[in-house]
C-alpha positions as CSV (number, residue, x, y, z in Angstrom):
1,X,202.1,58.6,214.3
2,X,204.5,56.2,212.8
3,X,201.2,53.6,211.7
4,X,200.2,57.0,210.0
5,X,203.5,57.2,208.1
6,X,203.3,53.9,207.0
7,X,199.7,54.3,205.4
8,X,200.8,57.4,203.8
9,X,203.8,55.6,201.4
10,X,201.3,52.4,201.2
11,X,198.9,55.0,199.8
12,X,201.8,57.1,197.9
13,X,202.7,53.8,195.8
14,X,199.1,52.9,194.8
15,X,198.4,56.2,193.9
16,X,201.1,55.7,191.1
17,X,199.7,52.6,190.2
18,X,196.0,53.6,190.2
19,X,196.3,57.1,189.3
20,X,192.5,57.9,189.5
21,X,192.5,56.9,193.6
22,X,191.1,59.9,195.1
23,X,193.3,61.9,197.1
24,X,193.2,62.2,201.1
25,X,191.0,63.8,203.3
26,X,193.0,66.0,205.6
27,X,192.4,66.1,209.5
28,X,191.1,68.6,211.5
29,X,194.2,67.9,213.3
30,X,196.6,68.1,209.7
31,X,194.5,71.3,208.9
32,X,195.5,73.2,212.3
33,X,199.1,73.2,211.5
34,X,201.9,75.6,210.3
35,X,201.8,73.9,206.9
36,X,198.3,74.5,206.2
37,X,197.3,77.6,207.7
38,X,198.2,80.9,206.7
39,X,197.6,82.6,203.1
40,X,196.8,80.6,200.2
41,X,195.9,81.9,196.5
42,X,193.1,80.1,194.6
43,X,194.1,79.1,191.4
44,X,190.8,77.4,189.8
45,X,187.6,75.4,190.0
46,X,186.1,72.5,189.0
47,X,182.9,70.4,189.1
48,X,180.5,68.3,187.4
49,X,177.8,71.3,186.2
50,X,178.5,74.4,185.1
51,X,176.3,76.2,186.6
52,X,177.7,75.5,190.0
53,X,180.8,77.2,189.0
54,X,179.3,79.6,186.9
55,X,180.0,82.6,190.0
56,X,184.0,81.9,189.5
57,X,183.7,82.6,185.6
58,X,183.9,87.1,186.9
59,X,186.6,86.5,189.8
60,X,190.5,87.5,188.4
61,X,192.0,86.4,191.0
62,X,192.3,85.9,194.9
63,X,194.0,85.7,198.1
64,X,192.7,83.4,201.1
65,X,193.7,83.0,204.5
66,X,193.4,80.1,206.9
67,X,192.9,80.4,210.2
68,X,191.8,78.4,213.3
69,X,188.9,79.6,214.8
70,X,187.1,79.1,218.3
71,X,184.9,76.1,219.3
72,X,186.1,73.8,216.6
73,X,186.4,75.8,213.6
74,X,188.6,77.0,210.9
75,X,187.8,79.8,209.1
76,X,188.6,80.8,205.7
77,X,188.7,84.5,205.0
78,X,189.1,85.6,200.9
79,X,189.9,89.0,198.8
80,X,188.5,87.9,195.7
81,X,188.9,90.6,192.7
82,X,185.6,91.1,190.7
83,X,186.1,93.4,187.7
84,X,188.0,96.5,189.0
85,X,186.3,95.2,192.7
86,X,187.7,93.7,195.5
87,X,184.9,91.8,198.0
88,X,185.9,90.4,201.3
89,X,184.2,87.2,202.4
90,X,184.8,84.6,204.9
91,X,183.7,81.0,205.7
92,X,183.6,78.9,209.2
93,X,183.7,75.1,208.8
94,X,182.8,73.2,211.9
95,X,184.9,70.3,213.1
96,X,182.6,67.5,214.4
97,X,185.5,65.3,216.1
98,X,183.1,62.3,215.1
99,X,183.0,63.3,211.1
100,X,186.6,64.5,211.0
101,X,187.6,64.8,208.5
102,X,184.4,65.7,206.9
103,X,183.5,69.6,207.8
104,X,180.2,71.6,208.1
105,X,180.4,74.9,206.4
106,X,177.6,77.5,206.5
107,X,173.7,77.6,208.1
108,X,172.9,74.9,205.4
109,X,175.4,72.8,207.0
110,X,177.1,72.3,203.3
111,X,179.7,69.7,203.5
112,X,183.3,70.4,202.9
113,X,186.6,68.2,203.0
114,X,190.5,69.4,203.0
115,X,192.2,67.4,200.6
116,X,195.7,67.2,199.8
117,X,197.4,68.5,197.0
118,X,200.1,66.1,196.8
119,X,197.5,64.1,194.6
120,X,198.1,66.7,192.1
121,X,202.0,66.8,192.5
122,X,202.0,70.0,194.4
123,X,203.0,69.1,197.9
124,X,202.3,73.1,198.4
125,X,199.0,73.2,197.1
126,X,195.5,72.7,199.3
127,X,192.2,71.1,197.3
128,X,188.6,71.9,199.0
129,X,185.9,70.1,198.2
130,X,182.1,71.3,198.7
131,X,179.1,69.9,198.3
132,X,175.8,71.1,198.9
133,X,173.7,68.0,199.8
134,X,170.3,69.4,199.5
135,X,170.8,70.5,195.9
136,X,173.6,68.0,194.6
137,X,175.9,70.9,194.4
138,X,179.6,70.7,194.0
139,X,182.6,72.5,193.7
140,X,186.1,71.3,193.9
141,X,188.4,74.7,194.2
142,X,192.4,74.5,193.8
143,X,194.8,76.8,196.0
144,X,198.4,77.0,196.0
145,X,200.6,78.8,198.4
146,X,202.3,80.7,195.5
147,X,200.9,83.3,193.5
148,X,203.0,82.9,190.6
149,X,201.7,78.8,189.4
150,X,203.7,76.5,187.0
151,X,201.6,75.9,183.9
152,X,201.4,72.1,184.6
153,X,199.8,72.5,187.8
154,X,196.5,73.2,186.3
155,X,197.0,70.3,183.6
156,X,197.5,68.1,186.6
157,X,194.4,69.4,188.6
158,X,192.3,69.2,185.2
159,X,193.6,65.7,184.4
160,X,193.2,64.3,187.8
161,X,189.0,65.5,188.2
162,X,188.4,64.5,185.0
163,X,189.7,61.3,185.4
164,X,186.6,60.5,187.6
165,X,184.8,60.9,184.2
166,X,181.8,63.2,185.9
167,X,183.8,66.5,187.0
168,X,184.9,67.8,183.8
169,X,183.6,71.8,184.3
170,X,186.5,74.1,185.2
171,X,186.8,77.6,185.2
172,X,190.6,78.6,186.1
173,X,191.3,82.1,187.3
174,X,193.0,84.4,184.8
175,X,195.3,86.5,187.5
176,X,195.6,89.0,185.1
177,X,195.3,91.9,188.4
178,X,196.6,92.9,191.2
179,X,196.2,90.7,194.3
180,X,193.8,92.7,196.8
181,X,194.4,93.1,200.0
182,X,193.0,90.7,202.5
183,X,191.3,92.6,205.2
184,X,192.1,91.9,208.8
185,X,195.6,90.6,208.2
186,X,199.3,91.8,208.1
């Protein structure tokens, strides 16, 4: 544990000097913890195409929880509000203790990584990364663990993915609406 702290500042003080170092993959073992699971609220999107974002453009807001699930999962259930709608979904990543920290996610077996929002300067803030191998698909969605957002945070997560010059495609949630309720929980 202590090797892991060190690797963490080493990493903390080349991410200041080589700002566009992409930001850490988070354990299945990080990910089971009080600090990451619970509710979340998804602040925005980005990727390289619009069109793989283009579903986010109707969503106003929405409220996510994550939870550990049986035989190596976590599961991410979401209240998304639609218009004057509110739709319920969920999504099981698989942990494969040999890919950790890369996850499966879905019958396509899409692959998704837990990032860090620390990269971002929001130490409360979770990044998930998708990508849909078959179709070069990609998604790179922002959540924070605080429904009301300081306007810099979304500069920061804008800056940072289009620092990599090819994922410069956002759409960032309005939150104009109420929250909806996320069913199955307090």
């Amino acid at each position: 544990m202590f090797f892991l702290a060190i690797l963490g500042a080493i990493y903390a003080v080349v991410q200041v000097l080589v700002p566009c170092l992409p930001p850490v993959p988070l354990s299945s073992e990080v990910l089971t913890t009080d600090q990451y699971l619970g509710k979340w609220y998804y602040i925005g999107v980005a990727s390289w195409d619009d069109e793989d974002i283009e579903s986010y453009k109707p969503l106003d807001n929405s409220v996510s929880e994550l939870k550990k699930g049986e035989n190596n999962t976590l599961i991410m259930s979401a209240a998304l509000k639609q218009g004057d709608q509110c739709v319920n979904m969920a999504w099981t990543y698989y942990i494969d203790p040999d890919w950790d920290p890369i996850l499966t996610e879905g019958s396509a077996n899409n692959i998704g990584v837990f990032l860090d929002g620390k990269w971002i300067n929001c130490p409360s803030c979770l990044i998930i990364s998708k990508l849909h191998p078959d179709t070069g698909f990609l998604r790179i969605m922002l959540f924070a663990r605080d429904e009301n957002i300081p306007a810099d945070l979304v500069k920061n997560f804008q800056s940072k993915m289009e620092c990599f010059k090819i994922v410069d495609k956002f759409v960032i949630s309005p939150r104009t609406k109420e929250f909806c309720k996320l069913e199955g929980t307090a």
